[in-house]
C-alpha positions as MATLAB code, in Angstrom:
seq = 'XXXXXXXXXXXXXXXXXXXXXXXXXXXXXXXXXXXXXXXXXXXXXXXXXXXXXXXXXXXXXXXXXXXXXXXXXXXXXXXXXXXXXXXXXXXXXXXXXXXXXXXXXXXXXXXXXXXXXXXXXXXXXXXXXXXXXXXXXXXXXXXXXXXXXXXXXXXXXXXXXXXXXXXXXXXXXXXXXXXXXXXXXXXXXXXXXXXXXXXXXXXXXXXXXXXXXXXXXXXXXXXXXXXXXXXXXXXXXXXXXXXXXXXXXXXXXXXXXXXXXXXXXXXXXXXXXXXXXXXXXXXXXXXXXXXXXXXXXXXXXXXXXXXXXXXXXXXXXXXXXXXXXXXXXXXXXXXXXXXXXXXXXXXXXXXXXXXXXXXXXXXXXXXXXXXXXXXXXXXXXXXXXXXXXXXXXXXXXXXXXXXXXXXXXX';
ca = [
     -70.719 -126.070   86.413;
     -67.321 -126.400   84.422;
     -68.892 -125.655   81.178;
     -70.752 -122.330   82.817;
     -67.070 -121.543   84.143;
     -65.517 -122.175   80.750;
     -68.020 -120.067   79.044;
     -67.454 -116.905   81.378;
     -64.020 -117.210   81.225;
     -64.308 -117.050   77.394;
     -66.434 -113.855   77.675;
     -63.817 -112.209   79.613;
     -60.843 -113.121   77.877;
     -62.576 -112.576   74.461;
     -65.038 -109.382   75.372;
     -64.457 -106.449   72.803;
     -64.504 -103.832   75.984;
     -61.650 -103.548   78.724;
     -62.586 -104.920   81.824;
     -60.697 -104.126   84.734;
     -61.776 -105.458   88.424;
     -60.525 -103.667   91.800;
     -61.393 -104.649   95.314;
     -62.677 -102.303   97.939;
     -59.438 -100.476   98.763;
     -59.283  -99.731   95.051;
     -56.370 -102.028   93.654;
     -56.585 -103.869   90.180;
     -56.851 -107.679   90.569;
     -57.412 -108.359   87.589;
     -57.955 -107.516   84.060;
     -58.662 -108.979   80.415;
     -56.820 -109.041   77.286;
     -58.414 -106.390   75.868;
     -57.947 -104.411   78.906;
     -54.595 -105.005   78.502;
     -54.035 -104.229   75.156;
     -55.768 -100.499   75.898;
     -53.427  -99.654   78.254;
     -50.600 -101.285   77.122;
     -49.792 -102.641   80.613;
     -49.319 -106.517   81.509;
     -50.434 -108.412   84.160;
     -47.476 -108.000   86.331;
     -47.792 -104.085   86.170;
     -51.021 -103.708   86.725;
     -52.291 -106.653   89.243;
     -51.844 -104.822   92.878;
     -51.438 -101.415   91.395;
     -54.023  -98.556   92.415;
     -56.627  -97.777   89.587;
     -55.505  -94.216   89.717;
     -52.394  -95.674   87.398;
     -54.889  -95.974   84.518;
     -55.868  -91.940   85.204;
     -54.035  -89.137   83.945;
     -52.365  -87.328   86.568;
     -54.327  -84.228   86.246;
     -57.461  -86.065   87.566;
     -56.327  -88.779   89.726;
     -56.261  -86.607   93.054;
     -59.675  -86.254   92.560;
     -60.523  -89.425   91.697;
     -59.275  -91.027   94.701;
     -62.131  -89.262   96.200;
     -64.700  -90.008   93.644;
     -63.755  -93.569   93.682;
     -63.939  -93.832   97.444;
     -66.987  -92.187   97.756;
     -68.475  -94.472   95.425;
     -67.156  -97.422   96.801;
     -68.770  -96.319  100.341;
     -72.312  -96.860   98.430;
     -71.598  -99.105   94.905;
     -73.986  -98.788   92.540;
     -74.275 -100.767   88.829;
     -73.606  -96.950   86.853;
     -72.727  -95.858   83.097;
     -70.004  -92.780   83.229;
     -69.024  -90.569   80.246;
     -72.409  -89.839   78.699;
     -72.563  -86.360   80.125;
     -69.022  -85.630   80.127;
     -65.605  -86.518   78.828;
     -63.882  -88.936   80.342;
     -60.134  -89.583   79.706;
     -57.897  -93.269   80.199;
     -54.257  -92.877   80.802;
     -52.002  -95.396   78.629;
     -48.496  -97.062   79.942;
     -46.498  -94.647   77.765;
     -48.065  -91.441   79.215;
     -50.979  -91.030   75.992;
     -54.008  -90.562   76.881;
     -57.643  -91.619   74.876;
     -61.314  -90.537   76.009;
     -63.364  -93.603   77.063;
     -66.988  -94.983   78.259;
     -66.931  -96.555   81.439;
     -69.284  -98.322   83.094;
     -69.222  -99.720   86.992;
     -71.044 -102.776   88.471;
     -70.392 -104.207   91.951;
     -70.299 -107.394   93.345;
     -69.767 -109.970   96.146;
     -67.682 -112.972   96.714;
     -66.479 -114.918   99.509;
     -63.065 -112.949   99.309;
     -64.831 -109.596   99.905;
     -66.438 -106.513   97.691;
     -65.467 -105.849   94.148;
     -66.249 -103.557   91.340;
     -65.810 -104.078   87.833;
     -65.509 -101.952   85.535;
     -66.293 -101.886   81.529;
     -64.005  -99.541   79.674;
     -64.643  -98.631   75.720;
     -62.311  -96.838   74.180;
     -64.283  -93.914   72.120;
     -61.567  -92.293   70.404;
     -62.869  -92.823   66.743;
     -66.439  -91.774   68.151;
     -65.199  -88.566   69.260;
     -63.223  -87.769   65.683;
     -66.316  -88.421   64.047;
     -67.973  -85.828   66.431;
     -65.333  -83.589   66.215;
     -65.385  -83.941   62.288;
     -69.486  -83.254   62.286;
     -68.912  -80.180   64.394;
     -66.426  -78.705   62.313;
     -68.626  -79.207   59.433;
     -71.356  -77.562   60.562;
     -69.404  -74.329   62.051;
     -68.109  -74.578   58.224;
     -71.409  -74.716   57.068;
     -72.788  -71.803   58.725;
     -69.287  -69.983   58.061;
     -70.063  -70.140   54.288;
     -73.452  -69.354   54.879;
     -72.708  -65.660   56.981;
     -70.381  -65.501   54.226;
     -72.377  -66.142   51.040;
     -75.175  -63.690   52.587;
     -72.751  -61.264   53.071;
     -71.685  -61.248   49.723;
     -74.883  -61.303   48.272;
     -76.012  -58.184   49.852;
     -72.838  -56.723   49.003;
     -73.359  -57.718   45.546;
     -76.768  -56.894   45.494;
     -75.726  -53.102   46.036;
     -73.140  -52.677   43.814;
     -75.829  -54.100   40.965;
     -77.955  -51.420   42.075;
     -75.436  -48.354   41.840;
     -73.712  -49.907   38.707;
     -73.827  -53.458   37.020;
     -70.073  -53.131   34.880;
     -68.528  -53.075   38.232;
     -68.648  -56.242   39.292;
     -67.721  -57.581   36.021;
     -64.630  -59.148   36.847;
     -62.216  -61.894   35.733;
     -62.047  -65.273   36.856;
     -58.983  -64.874   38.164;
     -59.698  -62.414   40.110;
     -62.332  -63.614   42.195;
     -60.709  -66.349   43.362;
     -58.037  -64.390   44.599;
     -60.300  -61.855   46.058;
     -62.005  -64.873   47.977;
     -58.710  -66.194   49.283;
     -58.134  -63.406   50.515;
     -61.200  -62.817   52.104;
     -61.391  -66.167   54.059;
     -58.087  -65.116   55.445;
     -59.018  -61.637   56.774;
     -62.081  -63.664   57.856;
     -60.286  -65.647   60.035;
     -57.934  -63.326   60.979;
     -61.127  -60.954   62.433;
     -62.359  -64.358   63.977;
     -59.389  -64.588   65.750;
     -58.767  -60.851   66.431;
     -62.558  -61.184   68.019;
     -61.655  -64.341   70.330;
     -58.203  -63.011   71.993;
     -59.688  -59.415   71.819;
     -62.626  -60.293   74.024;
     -60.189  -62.038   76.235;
     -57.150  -59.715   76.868;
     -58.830  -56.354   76.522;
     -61.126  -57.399   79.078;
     -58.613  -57.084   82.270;
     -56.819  -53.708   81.225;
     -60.067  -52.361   80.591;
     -61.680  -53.469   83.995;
     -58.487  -51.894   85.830;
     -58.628  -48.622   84.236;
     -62.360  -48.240   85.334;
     -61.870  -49.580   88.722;
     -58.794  -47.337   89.023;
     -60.666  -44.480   87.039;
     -63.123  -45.028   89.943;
     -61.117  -45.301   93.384;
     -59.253  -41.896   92.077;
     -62.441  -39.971   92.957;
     -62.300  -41.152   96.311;
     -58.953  -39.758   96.852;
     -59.901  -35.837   97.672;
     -57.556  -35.428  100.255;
     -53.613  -33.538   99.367;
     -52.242  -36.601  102.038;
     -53.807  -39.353   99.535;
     -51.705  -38.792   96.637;
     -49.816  -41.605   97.353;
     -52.986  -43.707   96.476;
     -53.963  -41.631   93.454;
     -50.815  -42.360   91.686;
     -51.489  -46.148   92.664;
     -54.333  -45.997   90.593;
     -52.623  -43.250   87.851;
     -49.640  -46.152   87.363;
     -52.388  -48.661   86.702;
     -54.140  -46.696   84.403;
     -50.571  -46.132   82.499;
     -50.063  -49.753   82.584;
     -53.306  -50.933   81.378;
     -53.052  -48.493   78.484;
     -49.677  -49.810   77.779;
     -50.597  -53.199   77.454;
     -54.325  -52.446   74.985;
     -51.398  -50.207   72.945;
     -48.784  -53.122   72.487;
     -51.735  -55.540   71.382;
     -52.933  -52.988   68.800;
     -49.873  -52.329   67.724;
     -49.544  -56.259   67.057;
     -52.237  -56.488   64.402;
     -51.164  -53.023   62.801;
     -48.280  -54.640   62.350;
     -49.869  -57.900   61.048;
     -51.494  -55.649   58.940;
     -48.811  -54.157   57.589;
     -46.790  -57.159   57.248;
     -50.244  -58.720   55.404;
     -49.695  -55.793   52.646;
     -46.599  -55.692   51.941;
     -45.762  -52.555   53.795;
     -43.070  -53.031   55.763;
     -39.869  -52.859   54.028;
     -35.783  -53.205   55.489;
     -33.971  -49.983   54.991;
     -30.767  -50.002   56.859;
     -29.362  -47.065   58.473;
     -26.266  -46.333   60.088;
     -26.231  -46.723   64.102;
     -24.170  -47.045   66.999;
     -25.947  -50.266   68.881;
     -24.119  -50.212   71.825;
     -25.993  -46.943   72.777;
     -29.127  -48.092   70.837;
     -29.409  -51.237   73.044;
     -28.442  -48.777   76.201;
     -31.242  -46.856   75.582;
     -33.926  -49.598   74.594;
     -32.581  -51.106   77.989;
     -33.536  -47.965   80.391;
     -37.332  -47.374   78.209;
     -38.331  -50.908   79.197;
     -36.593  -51.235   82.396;
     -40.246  -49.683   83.593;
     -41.984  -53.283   82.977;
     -39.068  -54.984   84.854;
     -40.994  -56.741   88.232;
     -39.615  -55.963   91.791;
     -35.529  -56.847   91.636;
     -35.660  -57.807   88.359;
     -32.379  -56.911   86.188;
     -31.044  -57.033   82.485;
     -27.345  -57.453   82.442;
     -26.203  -56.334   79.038;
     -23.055  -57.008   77.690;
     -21.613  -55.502   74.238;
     -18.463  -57.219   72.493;
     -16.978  -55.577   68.913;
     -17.050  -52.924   66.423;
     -20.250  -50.208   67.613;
     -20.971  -48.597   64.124;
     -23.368  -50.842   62.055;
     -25.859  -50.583   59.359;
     -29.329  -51.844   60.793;
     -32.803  -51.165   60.376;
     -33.326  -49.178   63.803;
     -37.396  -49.743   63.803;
     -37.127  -53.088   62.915;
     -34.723  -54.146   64.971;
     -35.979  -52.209   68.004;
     -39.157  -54.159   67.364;
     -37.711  -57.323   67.653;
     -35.750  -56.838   70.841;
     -38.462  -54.757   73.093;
     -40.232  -57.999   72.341;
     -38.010  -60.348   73.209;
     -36.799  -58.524   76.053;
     -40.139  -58.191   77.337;
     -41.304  -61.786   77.335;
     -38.251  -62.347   79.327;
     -39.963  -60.208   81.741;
     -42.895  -61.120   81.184;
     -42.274  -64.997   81.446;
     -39.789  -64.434   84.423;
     -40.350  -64.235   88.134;
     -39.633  -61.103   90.156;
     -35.560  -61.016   91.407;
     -34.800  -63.345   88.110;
     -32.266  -61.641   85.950;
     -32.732  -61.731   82.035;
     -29.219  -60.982   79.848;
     -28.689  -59.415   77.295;
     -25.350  -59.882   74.897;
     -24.221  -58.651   71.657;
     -21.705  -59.512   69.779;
     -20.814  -57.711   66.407;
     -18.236  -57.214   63.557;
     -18.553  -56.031   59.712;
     -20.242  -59.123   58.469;
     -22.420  -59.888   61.248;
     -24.310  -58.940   64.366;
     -25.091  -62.173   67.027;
     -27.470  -61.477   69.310;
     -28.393  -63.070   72.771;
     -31.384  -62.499   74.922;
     -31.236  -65.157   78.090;
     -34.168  -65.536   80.903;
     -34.458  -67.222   83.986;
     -38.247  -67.591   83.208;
     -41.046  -70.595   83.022;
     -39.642  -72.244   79.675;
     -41.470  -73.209   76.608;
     -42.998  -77.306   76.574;
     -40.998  -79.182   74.421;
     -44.565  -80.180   72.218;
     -45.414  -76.332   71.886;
     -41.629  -75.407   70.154;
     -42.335  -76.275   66.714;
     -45.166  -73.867   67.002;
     -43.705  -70.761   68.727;
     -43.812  -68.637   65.635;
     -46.827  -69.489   64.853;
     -49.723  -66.027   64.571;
     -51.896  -66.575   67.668;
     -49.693  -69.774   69.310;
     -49.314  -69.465   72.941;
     -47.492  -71.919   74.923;
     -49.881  -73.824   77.241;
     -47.372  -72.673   80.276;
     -48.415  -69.439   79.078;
     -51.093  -69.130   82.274;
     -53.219  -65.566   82.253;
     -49.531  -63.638   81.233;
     -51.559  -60.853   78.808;
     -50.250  -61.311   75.192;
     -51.409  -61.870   71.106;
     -49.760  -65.060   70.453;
     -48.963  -62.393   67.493;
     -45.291  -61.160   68.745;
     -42.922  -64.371   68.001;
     -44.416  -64.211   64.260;
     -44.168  -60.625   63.986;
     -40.294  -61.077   65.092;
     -39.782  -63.746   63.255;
     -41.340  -61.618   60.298;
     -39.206  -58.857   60.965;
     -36.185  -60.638   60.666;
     -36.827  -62.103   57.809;
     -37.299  -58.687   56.091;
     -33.442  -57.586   57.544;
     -32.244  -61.308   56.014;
     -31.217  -62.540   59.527;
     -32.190  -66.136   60.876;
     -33.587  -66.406   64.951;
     -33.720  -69.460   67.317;
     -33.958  -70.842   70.422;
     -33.931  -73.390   72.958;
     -35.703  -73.595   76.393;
     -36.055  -75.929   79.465;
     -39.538  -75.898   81.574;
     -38.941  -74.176   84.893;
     -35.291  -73.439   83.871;
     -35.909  -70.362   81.071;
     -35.196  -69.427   76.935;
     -32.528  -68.254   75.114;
     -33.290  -66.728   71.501;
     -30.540  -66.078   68.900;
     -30.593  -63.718   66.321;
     -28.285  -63.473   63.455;
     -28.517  -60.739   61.093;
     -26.116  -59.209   58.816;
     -24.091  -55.957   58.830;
     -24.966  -54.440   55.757;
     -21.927  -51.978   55.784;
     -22.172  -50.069   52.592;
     -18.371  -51.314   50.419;
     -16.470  -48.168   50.464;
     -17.517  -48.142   54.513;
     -16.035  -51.416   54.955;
     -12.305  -50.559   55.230;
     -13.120  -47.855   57.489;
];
């Protein structure tokens, strides 16, 4: 009987899976080694705990009623097969697993144990065969493609698609990059055309209905939607014109001269119309008004910025708006009250077609951060941020005054 002991307490201290045992009401009593070393917990932490601590948070509501439901009726079960499961480490991490539960009986009550294999190389490998074969048949579209294409030019006349080494490979660089520029285009197309254009028909359609000269009310209802779905299908166009543009080389800085302080004035009252109930921009202008600027470009940038700080701020939250300017430089500030920007998604911000996970269903490109930052760039300025979750962003924008020399004494 001691050796049988011995032996099973070998198995569990020296199984390769993580074995974790809980008692009826759900709470750890014990684990193994390896188990241990998973999570990164000890003993101590985890003996009395709920098993809910090894669940990330998302899921461990429901699992408290998964996990009593199942211990109602225990069954010996594999889980993960048909669907990804996920293990929640000490430090927060998380890593998809196998799991599989067996029940028992002892003379201190019910108990499950559980079997937990950590499947996060498995899943790479997966991952890494998937991406192969959407490679695979991305080179294949695209080597049919340009055979056909090929094939016609042959036909109409052979000399013209004698062409340099050179120049094919740049001709397919740059075709794998409008390729997955389209492929991209087609995903967030299909996605955020897809409301504006359901409100303009629904809105399109309720009009009708409205025959009546006391109803008007209601058919401008509908006429303000229409406006504002059209609005939002024209910004995201003009986000991949702009791409476009940017892609060839076709947008250049010329600066001009300007008086901001009413430039800013009037950018303020055209998009004070996408402001939400009781929202307000408080602008505030400090130095010389005169400077040389590229108005489109800089107009560009700010009606962006200023409208993700309406966009990404709740109704009666204020967003403001500061400037600060002299013959060298102009310092911008644009300030919201709004949902923040995760601290893992920063680095990417300017990324083309990033969007914050925070981001929710708030319509947008993931395009508008590059094209600022693009834009910029072009007038030789710099742009920053920072941001707290739940507590709003700040960008910066520095760009310089380029007063012509015989203005500057002026």
């Amino acid at each position: 009987m001691t050796r049988h002991i011995e032996m099973l307490d070998a198995l569990f201290k020296h199984a390769t899976e993580g074995i974790v045992v809980v008692n009826k009401a759900g709470t750890i009593v014990m684990l193994n080694p390896k188990a241990r070393e998973l999570f990164g917990y000890t003993d101590i932490e985890l003996v009395g705990k709920k098993i809910e601590t090894l669940i990330p948070q998302r899921f461990s509501g429901k699992h408290v009623d998964y996990r009593d439901e199942y211990l109602e009726a225990p069954r010996a079960r594999g889980m993960g097969h048909l669907l990804d499961l996920f293990a929640r480490r000490q430090d927060g991490s998380e890593f998809p697993v196998e799991v599989s539960l067996s029940p028992f009986k002892t003379s201190d009550g019910e108990f499950v144990v559980s079997f937990v294999i950590d499947i996060t190389e498995r899943k790479k490998q997966e991952n890494r065969i998937i991406e192969a074969n959407l490679e695979i048949q991305k080179l294949n579209a695209e080597l049919e493609e340009r055979v056909n294409q090929r094939t016609k030019e042959l036909a109409s006349a052979i000399k013209k698609v004698e062409e340099s080494q050179e120049e094919v490979i740049r001709a397919l660089k740059k075709e794998r990059e409008l390729n997955n520029m389209k492929s991209q285009f087609v995903t967030i197309a299909s996605h955020e055309f897809r409301t504006p254009l359901a409100t303009i028909l629904s809105s399109a359609s309720l009009i009708g209905r409205y025959a009546k000269t006391e109803e008007e009310d209601k058919r401008q209802k509908h006429v303000q939607r229409i406006k504002s779905a059209v609005t939002n299908l024209t910004e995201i166009l003009n986000d991949f014109l702009s791409i476009g543009k940017l892609e060839e080389g076709r947008v250049q800085s010329i600066p001009v001269s300007a008086n901001l302080q009413e430039f800013c004035q009037g950018l303020i009252e055209e998009i004070k119309g996408l402001c939400k109930e009781q929202q307000q921009i408080h602008f505030h202008y400090e130095g010389i008004t005169e400077v040389w600027l590229d108005k489109q470009l800089l107009r560009n940038v700010l009606f962006n910025l200023l409208s993700n700080a309406i966009k990404y701020s709740e109704a009666g939250k204020s967003i403001f708006f500061s400037i600060k300017s002299d013959h060298t430089f102009v310092s911008i500030e644009i300030k919201d009250e709004g949902i923040g920007i995760p601290e893992a998604d920063q680095a990417h911000i300017f990324d083309r077609f990033f969007r914050a996970h925070n981001a929710g269903n708030a319509q947008g490109t993931g395009l508008g951060l590059n094209i600022v930052q693009n834009y910029i760039d072009l007038m030789g300025g710099k742009v920053s941020f920072s941001s707290e979750i739940g507590r709003g962003t700040i960008f910066y924008v520095k760009l310089p005054n380029h007063v012509p020399t015989n203005n500057k004494n002026d």
